[in-house]
N, C-alpha and C positions, 0 to 999 in steps of 0.2 A: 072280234079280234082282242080288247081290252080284256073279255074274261080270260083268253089265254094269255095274255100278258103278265097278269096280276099274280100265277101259283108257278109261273118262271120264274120272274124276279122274286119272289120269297125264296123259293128252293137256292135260288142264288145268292141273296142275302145271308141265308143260310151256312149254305156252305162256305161263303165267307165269311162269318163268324168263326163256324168251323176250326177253320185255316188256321186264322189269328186266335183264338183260346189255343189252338196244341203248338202255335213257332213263340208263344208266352210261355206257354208251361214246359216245353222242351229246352226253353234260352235261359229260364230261373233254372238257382239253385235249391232243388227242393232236399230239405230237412224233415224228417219223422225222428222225434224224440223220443218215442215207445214204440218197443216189437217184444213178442216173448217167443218166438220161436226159438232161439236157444234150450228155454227150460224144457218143449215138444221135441225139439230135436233129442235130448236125451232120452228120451222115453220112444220114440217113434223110428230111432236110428237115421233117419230122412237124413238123405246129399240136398242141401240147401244150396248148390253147385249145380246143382238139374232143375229141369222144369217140376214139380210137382204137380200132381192132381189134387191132392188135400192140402191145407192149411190158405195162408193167406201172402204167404211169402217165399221168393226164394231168387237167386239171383238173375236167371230170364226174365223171368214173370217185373221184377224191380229195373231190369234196363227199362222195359218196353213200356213204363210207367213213367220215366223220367225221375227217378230216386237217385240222388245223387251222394246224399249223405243220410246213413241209419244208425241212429244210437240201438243197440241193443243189447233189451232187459234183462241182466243176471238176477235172480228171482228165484230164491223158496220159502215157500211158507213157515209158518209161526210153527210146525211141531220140528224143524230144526231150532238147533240151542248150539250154546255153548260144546264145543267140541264137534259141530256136524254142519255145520251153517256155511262158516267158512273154508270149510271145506268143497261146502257142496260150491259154494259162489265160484271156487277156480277151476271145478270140473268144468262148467258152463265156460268160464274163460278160455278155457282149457280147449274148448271143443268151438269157438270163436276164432282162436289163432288156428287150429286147425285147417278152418273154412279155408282161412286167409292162403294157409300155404298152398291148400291144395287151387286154389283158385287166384295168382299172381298175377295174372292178366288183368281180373276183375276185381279186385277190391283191395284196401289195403288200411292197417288201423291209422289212426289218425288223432291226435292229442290236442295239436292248437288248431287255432283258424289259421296259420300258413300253411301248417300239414294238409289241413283241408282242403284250400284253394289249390294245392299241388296234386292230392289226389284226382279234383274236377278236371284242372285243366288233365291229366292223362287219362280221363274219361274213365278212370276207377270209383268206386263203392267205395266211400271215405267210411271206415266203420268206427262206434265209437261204443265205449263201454257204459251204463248207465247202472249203479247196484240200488234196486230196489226192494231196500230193508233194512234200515237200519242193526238188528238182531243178524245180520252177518259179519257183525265188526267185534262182537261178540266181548263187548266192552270193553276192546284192545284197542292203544291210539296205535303200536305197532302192525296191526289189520287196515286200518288205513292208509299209512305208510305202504304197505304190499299193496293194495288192491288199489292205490295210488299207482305206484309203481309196473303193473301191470294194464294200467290204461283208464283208469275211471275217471269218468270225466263228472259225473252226478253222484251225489247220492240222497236215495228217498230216505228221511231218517227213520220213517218208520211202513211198513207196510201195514195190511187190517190189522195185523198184531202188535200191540203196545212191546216196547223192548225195555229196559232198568232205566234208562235215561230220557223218554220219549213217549207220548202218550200219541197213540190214534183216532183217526173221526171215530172210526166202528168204536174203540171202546170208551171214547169220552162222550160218546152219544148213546151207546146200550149197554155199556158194563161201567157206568161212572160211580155206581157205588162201591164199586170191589174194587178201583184204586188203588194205591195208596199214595199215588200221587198224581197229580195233572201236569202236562207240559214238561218243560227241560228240567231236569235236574241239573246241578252243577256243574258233573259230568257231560252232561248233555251242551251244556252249554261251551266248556272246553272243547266239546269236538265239533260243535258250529267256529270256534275262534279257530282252530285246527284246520278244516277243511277251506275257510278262507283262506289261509295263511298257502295253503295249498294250488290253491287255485282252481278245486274243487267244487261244482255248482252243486249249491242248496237245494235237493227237491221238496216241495211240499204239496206233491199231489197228495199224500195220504196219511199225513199228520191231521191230528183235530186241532182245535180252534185254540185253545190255551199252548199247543205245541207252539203254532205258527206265531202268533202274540210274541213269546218269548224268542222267539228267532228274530222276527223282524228289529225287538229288539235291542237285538246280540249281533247279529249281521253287521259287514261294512263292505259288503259283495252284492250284488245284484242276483236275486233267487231269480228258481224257477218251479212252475210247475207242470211234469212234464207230461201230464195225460189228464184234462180234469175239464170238466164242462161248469156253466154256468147256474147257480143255484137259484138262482129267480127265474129260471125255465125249468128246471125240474130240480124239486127242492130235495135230493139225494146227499146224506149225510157226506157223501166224496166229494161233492161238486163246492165249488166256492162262492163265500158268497160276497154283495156288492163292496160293502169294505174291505175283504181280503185284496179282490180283485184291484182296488185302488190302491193299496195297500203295496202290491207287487208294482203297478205302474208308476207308484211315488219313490220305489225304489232303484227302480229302471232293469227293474226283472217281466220274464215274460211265461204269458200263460199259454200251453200249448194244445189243444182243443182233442178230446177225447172223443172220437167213432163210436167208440160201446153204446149200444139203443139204451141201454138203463141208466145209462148219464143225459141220456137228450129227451127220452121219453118220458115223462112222469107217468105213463097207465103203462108201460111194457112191462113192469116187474110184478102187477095183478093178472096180465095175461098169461106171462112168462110161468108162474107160481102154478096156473092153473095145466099148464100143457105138460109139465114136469111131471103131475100128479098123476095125467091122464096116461103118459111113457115112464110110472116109477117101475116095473119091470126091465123092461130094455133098460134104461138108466143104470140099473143097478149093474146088471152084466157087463153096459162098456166101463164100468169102473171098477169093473174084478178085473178085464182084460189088458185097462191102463195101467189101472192104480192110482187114479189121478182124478178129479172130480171134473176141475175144467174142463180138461179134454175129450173125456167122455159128455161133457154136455155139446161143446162142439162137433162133436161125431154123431150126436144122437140129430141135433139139427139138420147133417148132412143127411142123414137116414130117412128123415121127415121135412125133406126141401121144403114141399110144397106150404104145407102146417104150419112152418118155422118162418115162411118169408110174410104169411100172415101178419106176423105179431111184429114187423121189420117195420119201424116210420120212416118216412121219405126222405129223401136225398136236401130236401130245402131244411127240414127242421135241424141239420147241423151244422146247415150256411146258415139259420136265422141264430144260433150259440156264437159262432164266429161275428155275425156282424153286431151282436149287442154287446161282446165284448171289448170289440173296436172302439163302437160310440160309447162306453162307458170308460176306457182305459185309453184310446188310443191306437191307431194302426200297428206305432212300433212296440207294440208289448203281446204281441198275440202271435202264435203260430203253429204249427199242425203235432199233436201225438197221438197217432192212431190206434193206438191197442191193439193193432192185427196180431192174431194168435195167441191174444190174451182172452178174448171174451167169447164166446157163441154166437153174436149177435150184430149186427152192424146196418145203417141205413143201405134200403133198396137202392141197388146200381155198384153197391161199396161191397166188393167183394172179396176184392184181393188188393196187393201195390201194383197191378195194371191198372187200375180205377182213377187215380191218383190226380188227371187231366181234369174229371168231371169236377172236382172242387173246385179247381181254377176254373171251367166256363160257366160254371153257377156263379161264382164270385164277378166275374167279369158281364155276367147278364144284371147285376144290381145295381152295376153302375161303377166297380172298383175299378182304378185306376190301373196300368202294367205296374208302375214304380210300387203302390200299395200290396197288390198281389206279391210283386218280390219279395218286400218285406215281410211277410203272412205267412211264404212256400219256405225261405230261408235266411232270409237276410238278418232277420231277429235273433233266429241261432245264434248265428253267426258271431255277432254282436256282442252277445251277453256270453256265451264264450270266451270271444277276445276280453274281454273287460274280468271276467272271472282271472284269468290266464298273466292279464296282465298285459297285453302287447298292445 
């Protein structure tokens, strides 16, 4: 009788667990500070209003996740400039208000933290603008002004590509000799005093080290970073390291933990390097058919599931990013930025914004508290938001 006692009551245990990780993660306000489905949506034409089969996001797929509030990444690359950049940033905007009209039931933009709270409670998609690049403001304080205007709530000031005012990890770490300068310029500096004044949050996921230095400080706002993993787990020129990371919680800004396997993994980008080689053929063709390098690698991954989930590390190695972040900075400085639709790659089980639960019952299996999980899913946002904003 006790052996049959003993795989009930776990199964029961179980699905009581169960229960309580999804009436947490369905009662929090969960926050993603990074998505780039916008910059795919232009190239892919995708109704972000439907369910999708490809990408990693879309508004079904985000109810039945419990996503409550999504900044999403206006984003192009370093061969836009002057004259094409900001341009390109408000086609993306462009095609974000879109979403909104066409889907008014579901979602709605959102500026402050009361705008936000108003959208939750009417069980809408609080959406929020994030422009990651500095090189879209195209060295105009008037570009900021507009794209203020228009809804931005962050800006990265620099993407991999260094801009006049701003230097990057990629090229303060691989192109430090061809410079001509490191960190803020003057101007740069003006438009850190600028986007405070604004209310503006500072990203510094993809500034390099002498960028961030001079920010911090230039700053009298509370930063953020809004997609970037820990550097003493995987020593990636993106990821931050322990002083940064104290750096932000001495400021009362928060760091929001990035999905991408190649910020958690330190051996995925010697695997990753070699499976590329193995699909440079195919590779080449979905990036005649995009146009686009990313996307073609995340379609090539889809093509080669099984291969591609290979080289995926598990679901713990990004709750062990989260919790060393924690015990090094603090509960209330850390909280979630996925990169969905920015990267190829993501820890096994992390698929899509349906997944979105599993973080919270891993968190909640270590020993985190409900109060500390809220602060983690959104309450950090939140927070650093209002304090940016001023309310």
């Amino acid at each position: 009788m006790k052996k049959l006692l003993l795989p009930l009551l776990l199964c029961s245990a179980f699905r009581l667990f169960a229960q309580n990780a999804e009436r947490i993660h369905q009662k929090a306000i969960l926050v993603d500070t990074h998505n780039d489905a916008l910059s795919n949506e232009l190239i892919t034409k995708a109704d972000l209003g439907k369910r999708q089969r490809e990408g990693n996001f879309d508004l079904i797929r985000a109810k039945e996740g419990g996503l409550d509030v999504q900044v999403f990444s206006v984003w192009c690359s370093g061969q836009y400039g002057n004259g094409t950049a900001y341009a390109y940033a408000n086609r993306e905007i462009d095609s974000l208000y879109a979403l909104i009209n066409r889907n008014p039931d579901k979602m709605m933009m959102v500026r402050t933290g009361k705008e936000l709270k108003k959208a939750v409670k009417q069980d809408k998609l609080a959406a929020l603008i994030g422009v990651e690049g500095g090189h879209m403001i195209e060295d105009r304080m008037d570009y900021i002004d507009s794209l203020y205007n228009r809804g931005m709530s962050y800006l990265t000031l620099t993407w991999n590509n260094s801009n006049s005012w701003a230097t990057s990890a990629t090229d303060e770490v691989l192109h430090s000799d061809s410079l001509q300068h490191k960190g803020l310029t003057d101007f740069g500096k003006q438009v850190v005093r600028h986007l405070n004044e604004l209310g503006v949050m500072i990203d510094l996921s993809h500034p390099g080290e002498q960028t961030f230095n001079d920010v911090m400080a230039v700053t009298t706002k509370p930063v953020i970073a809004s997609h970037s993993c820990a550097y003493a787990l995987d020593p990636h020129r993106r990821n931050l390291k322990d002083y940064q990371l104290k750096a932000i919680a001495k400021n009362g800004g928060v760091v929001f933990v990035n999905f991408y396997s190649g910020f958690l993994d330190s051996t995925y980008f010697d695997k990753h390097e070699a499976y590329l080689t193995k699909h440079k053929t195919q590779l080449d063709s979905l990036i005649k058919i995009y146009n686009d390098y990313d996307l073609a690698s995340i379609r090539l991954n889809a093509i080669n599931k099984a291969e591609a989930d290979e080289m995926r590390p598990p679901l713990s190695l990004l709750i062990k990013h989260i919790d060393y972040m924690v015990k090094l900075m603090g509960v209330d400085h850390v909280g979630i930025g996925s990169d969905f639709d920015g990267a190829e790659s993501y820890p096994l089980g992390l698929d899509s914004v349906t997944d979105y639960p599993k973080v919270t019952a891993e968190l909640l299996k270590i020993g985190y508290s409900k109060k500390d999980i809220n602060k983690i899913l959104g309450g950090n946002f939140i927070r650093v938001l209002k304090e940016n904003k001023g309310e």
